[in-house]
N, C-alpha and C positions, 0 to 999 in steps of 0.2 A: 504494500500500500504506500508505503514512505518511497518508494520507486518511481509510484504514479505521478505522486504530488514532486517531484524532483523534475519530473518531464513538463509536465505543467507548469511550473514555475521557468523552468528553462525557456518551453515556449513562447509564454507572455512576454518574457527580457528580450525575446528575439526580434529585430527590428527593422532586417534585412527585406520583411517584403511587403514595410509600408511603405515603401515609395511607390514599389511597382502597381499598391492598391491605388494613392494618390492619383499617380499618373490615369491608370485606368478608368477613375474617375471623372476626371478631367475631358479624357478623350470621347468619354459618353457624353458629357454637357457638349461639349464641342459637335458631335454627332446628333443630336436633339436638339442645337441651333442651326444645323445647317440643314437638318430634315423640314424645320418648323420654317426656315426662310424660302426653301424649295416649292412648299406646302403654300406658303401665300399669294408667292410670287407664280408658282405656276399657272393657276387660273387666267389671269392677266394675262402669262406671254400665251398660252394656250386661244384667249381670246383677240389678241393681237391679227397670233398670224389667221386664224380664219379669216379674221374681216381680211388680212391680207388675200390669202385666198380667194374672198369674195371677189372681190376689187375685179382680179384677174379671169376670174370665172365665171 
C-alpha cells in the first residue's frame, strides 16, 4: 500500500506533461476560433459568389 501512495505522490510532483497539456489547450481555442470564424464568415462568401454566379448566368 505505502508503494501505491509513493507512485502517487511521484506522479502528482511530475511536471513534464503540463506543458504538452497547456499547449494542447491552447491549440483547441485556436481551432474553435478558426472553426467559429469559418462558420460566420462562410455564409457570406457562400452568398457572395452565387449572386456572383447569378450575374453571369
Amino acid at each position: 500500500m505505502v508503494e501505491i501512495g509513493k507512485r502517487i505522490a511521484r506522479f502528482a510532483a511530475d511536471k513534464r506533461g503540463a506543458t504538452a497539456i497547456e499547449y494542447s489547450i491552447i491549440a483547441a481555442g485556436i481551432a474553435c476560433a478558426i472553426a467559429a470564424t469559418l462558420t460566420l464568415t462562410g455564409t457570406s462568401l457562400l452568398n457572395l459568389w452565387t449572386s456572383v454566379q447569378n450575374a453571369f448566368g
